[in-house]
C-alpha positions in Angstrom: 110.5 87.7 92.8 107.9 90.2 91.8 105.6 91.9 94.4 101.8 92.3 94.9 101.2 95.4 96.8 97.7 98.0 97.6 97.9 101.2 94.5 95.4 103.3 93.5 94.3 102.8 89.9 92.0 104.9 87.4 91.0 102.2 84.4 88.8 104.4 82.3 88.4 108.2 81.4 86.6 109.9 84.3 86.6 106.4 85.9 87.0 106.6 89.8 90.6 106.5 91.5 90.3 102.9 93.6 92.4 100.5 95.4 93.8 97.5 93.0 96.6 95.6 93.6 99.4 95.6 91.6 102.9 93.3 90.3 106.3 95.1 90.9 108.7 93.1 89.1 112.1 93.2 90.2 114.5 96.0 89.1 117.0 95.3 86.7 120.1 97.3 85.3 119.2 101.3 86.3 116.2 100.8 88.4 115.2 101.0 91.7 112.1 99.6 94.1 111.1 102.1 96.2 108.5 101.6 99.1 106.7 104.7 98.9 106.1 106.6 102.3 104.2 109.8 101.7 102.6 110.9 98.0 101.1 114.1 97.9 97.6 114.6 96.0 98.6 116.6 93.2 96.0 118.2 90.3 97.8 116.6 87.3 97.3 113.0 88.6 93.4 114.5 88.4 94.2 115.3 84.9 95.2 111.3 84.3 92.2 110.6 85.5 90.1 113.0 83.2 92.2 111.7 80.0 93.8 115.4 79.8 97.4 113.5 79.3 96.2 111.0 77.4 94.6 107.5 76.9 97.0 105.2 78.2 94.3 103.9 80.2 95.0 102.2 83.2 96.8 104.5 84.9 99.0 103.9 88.7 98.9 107.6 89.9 100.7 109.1 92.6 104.3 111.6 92.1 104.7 113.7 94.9 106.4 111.3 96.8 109.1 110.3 98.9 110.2 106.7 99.8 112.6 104.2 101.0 114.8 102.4 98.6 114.3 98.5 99.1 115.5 96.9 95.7 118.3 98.1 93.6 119.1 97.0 89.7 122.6 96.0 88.6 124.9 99.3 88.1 122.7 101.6 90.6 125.1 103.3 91.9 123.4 106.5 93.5 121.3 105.1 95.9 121.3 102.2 98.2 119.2 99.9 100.1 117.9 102.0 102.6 118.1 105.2 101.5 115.1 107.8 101.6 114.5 109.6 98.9 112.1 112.2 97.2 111.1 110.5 93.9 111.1 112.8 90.4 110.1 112.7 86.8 113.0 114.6 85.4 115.7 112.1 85.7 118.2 113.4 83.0 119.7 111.7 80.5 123.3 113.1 80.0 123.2 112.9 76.2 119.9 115.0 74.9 121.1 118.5 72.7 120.0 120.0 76.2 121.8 118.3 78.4 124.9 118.5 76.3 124.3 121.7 75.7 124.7 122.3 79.4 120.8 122.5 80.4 120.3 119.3 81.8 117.5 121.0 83.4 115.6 121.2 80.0 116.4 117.5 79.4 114.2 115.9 76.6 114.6 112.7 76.8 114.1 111.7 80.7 114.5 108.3 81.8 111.7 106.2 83.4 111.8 102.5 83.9 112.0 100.3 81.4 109.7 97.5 82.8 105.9 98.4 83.2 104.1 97.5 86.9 101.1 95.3 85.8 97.7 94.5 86.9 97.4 91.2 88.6 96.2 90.1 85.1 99.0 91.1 83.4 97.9 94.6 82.0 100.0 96.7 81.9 99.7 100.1 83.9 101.4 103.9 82.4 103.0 105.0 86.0 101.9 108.9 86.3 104.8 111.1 85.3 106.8 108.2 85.1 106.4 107.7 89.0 103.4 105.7 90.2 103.5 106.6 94.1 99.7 105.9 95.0 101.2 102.4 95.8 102.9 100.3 98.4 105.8 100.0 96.1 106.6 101.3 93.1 109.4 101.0 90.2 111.1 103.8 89.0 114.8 104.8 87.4 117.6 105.3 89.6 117.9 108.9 88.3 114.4 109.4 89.7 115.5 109.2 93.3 117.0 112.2 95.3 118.6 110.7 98.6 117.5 112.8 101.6 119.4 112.4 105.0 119.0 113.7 108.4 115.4 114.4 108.8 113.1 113.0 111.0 109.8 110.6 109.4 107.6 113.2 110.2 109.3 115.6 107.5 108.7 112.9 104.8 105.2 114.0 104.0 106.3 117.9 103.8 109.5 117.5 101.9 108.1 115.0 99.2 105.5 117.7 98.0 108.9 118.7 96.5 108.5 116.1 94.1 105.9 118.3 92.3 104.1 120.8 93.0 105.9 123.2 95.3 109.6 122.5 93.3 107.1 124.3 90.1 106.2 127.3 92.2 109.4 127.7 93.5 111.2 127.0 90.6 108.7 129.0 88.5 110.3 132.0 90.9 114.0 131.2 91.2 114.5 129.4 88.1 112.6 130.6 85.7 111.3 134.2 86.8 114.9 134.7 87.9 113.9 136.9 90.9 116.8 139.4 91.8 116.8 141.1 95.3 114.8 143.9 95.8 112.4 143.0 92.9 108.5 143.3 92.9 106.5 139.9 92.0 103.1 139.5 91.6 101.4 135.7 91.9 98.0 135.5 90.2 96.3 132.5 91.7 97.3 131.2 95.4 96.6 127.5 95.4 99.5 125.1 96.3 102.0 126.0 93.9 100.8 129.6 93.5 101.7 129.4 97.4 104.8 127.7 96.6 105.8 130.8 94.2 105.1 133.0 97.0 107.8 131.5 98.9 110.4 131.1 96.1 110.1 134.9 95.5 110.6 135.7 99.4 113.8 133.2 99.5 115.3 135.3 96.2 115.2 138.6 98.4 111.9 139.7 96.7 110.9 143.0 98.9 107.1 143.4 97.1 105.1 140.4 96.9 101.8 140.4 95.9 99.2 137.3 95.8 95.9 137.9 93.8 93.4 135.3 94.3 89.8 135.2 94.3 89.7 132.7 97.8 90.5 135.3 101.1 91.2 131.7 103.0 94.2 131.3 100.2 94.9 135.2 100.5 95.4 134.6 104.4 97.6 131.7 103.7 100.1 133.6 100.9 100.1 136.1 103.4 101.5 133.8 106.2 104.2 132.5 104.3 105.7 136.0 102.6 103.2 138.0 100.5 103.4 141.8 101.3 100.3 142.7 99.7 97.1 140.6 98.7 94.5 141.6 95.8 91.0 139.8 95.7 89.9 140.6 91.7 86.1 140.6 92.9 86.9 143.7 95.3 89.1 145.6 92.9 91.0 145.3 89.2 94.2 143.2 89.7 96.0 144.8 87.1 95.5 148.4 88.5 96.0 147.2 92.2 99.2 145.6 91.6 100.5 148.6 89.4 99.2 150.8 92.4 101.7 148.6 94.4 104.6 149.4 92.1 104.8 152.9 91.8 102.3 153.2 88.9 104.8 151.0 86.8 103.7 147.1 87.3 105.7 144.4 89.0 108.9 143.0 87.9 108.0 139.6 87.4 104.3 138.5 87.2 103.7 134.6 87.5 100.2 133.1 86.7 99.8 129.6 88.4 96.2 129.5 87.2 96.7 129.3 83.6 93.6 130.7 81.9 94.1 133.0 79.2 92.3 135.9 81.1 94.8 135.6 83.9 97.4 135.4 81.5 96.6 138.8 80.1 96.1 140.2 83.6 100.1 139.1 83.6 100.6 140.4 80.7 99.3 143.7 81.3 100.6 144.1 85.1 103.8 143.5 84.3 106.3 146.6 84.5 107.9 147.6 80.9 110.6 145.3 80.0 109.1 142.9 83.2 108.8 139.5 83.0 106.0 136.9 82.5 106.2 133.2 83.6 103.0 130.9 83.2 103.4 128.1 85.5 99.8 127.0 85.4 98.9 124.2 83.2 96.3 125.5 80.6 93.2 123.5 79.1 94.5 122.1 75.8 91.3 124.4 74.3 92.3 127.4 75.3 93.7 130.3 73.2 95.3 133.7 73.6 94.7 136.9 72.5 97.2 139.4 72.5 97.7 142.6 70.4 101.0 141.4 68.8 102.0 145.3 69.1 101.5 145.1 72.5 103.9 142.1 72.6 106.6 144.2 70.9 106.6 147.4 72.7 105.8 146.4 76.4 109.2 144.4 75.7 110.6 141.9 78.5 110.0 138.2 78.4 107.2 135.5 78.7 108.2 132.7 79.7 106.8 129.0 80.3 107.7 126.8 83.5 107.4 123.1 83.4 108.4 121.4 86.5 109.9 124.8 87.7 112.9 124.7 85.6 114.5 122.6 87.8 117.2 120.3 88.0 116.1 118.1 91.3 119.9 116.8 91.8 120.9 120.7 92.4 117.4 121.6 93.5 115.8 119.2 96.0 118.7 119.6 98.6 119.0 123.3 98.6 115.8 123.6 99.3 115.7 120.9 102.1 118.7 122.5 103.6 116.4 125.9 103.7 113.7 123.7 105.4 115.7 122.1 107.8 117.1 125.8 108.5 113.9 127.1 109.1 113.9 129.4 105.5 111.1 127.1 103.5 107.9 126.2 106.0 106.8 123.3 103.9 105.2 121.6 106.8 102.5 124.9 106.1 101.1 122.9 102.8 100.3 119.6 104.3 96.7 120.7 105.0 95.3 117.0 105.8 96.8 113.1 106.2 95.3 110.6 104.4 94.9 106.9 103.3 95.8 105.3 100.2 92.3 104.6 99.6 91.2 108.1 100.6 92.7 109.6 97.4 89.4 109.8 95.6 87.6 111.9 98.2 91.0 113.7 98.6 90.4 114.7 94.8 86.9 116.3 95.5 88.3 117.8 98.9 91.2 119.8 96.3 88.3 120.7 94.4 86.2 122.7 96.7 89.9 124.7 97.4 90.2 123.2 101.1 93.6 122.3 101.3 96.5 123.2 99.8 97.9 119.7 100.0 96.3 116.1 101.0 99.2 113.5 101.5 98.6 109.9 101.3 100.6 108.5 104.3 101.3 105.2 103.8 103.8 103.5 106.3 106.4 105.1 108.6 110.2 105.6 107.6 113.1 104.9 110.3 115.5 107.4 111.2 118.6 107.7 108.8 
């Protein structure tokens, strides 16, 4: 039988986030029901809302999330009833030229559900990355569920920001930035998964690390969890502060989690000879770069790209909730505020004003495991 539950629905461009409820059919073969316990309030389901990822219009939002498997499909073999898990969008299909080519991380072809939750009027809703987690329940693949054991419920709503948002700074770090021991890393920008980089480059034995942010409350926060050094760009030139930093040479790795193409050059340009560049931040579809392509060739090194932090969330998720539970990760640092499922509007416009590094919908309690 098929489920109405509470979710959080955006029908039209710019159209408010509100409570609706929705149908959750049952699973069938490779999916999973999920009642969702925690969702963080993440800046791409904003995007959804302002059309920026299309017009699939209604949109379920909600992806930063972890759960409490209720439903399994025929052939699910990776999770059971039960289980709570930190939901994903890159469940990886096995068979894409990446996977097969032994980057299952880079996957192309990631699997979702196959049936669509619904209005109760039958229309059809596009699920946010795949995910849908501003809900009561939600429908997902099997692959989109990371089992998490031996935590207590009050971790749920720190360790689901996983899902999203903190795995990309991390990952934009350790994955992508490849941060060796010793190395110098600059962060431009020190929002959530700015912050999140801060902390990937202080697990990978990173001995300089420098936020830059215009926001001294997010400057006092980076510093808190790991940055050395912090740079505010309206009290002095980023680029010359961080190379001041570095021995007159520029950081090792610089990683913009803003995602504007003057930040991008200040990357660019602050990054030592032969350094690296990662852009993490998701960039306006309008905007454009403008780099001397000389400049490109004889500064050398790499730019790089990092979507979803270059992770791969079966190798990824536990490490890193292995370093929380150890004490290593303080993820418990980004839940700024607890809210209601249908807080998430105002929760929106509180991320706006740059209050919080992370509001997170709570939505029931999850037992011990």
């Amino acid at each position: 039988m098929s489920q109405t539950v509470n979710a959080v629905v955006v029908k039209e461009k710019n159209g408010p986030a509100v409570l609706e409820q929705i149908v959750v059919p049952d699973p069938i073969a490779g999916e999973v029901v999920v009642d969702v316990l925690t969702c963080g309030v993440c800046q791409t389901d904003q995007h959804y809302q302002q059309g920026e990822v299309g017009d699939n219009f209604p949109y379920l939002l909600g992806h930063e999330a972890t759960g409490r498997v209720s439903q399994i499909g025929e052939g699910v073999t990776n999770v059971k009833v039960g289980d709570t898990v930190i939901l994903n969008w890159r469940a990886v299909c096995g068979e894409c030229r990446a996977c097969r080519k032994g980057q299952p991380q880079y996957c192309f072809d990631t699997h979702n559900a196959e049936q669509k939750m619904t209005l109760t009027d039958g229309t059809e809703l596009e699920a946010a990355l795949g995910i849908g987690a501003f809900a009561e329940k939600t429908l997902v693949a099997a692959g989109q569920c990371t089992v998490v054991a031996d935590l207590p419920a009050e971790s749920n709503a720190a360790v689901g920001l996983l899902g999203c948002g903190i795995m990309a700074g991390i990952g934009a770090a350790i994955n992508t930035g490849e941060v060796k021991r010793g190395e110098s890393v600059a962060v431009i920008g020190v929002g959530g998964v700015g912050t999140a980089a801060v902390l990937g480059a202080k697990l990978a034995g990173a001995t300089t690390i420098i936020a830059v942010d215009l926001d001294e409350r997010k400057l006092a926060t980076a510093a808190e969890l790991g940055a050395t050094h912090t740079v505010n760009p309206s009290e002095a030139d980023a680029v010359e502060r961080i190379r001041e930093l570095t021995g007159g040479f520029g950081a090792d790795l610089v990683i913009d989690a803003v995602g504007r193409p003057e930040t991008y050059k200040q990357a660019f340009y602050a990054r030592d000879l032969a350094g690296r560049v990662v852009l993490v931040g998701v960039p306006d579809p309008s905007h454009t770069l403008d780099l001397p392509l000389a400049d490109v060739f004889g500064r050398g090194g790499s730019l790089k790209s990092s979507w979803y932090g270059d992770c791969l969330p079966s190798r990824d998720f536990p490490m890193l909730v292995s370093h929380y539970r150890n004490g290593n990760l303080d993820l418990d640092a980004f839940v700024t505020e607890r809210v209601a499922l249908d807080q998430v509007q105002e929760a929106f416009d509180t991320m706006n004003r740059g209050e919080v590094l992370r509001s997170v919908v709570e939505l029931q309690s999850a037992p011990k495991n």
